[in-house]
N, C-alpha and C positions, 0 to 999 in steps of 0.2 A: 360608469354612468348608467342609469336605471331609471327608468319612466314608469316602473312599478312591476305588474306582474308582462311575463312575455318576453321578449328580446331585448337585448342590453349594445351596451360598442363595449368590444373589447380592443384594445392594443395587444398585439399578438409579436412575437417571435417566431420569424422563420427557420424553421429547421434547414441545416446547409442543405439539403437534398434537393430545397427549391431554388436553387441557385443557378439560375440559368433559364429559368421558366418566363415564359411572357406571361404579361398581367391576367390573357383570355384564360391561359394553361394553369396561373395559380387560382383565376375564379374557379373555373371549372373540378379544381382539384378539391377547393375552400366547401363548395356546394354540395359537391357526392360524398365527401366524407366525412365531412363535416357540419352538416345543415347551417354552414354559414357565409355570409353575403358579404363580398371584398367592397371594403370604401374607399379605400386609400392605402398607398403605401407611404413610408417614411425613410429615407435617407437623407444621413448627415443632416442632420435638424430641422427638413421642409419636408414638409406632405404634399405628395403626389395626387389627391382627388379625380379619379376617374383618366389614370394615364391612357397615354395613347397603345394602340395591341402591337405595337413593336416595342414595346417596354420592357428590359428584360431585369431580371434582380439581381444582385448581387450582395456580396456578404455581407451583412452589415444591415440591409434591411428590414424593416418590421411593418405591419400591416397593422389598419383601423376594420374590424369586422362588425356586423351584425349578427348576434345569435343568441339563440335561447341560452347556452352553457358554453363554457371552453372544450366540454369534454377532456380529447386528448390535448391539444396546443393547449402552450404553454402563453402564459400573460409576461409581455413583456417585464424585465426589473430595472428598474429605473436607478440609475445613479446619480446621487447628490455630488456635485462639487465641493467640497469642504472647502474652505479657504481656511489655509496654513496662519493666517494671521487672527483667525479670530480664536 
């Protein structure tokens, strides 16, 4: 999603390393190296919008960020459902 020139939302892919981070420790982590700004997280198909700072991640989740580039993070990949019948 793209409002033009500037910062964008990307849906992001957590590296397992942040697996066990509170939401303050992945902003914090999102912002210094990343120049980018944590929206939400996403587990098992609901977003998390501005969780509470005893939130802690686990495998499986993925982030909504604010930022100019991805840089290094990696943009979530999205799997289709096929359905076997059609």
């Amino acid at each position: 999603m793209s409002g033009g020139e500037g910062s964008e939302l990307y849906r992001i892919a957590l590296p397992d390393a942040f697996i066990g981070f509170s939401v303050d420790e992945l902003s914090a982590r999102l912002r210094s190296e990343h120049s980018a700004t944590l929206l939400a997280i996403g587990r098992n198909g609901h977003s998390h919008v501005n969780p509470a700072s005893d939130f802690r991640l686990v495998k499986g989740d993925d982030a909504v960020v604010v930022a100019e580039s991805l840089g290094t993070l990696a943009p979530l990949k999205v799997q289709k459902d096929l359905d076997p019948q059609t």
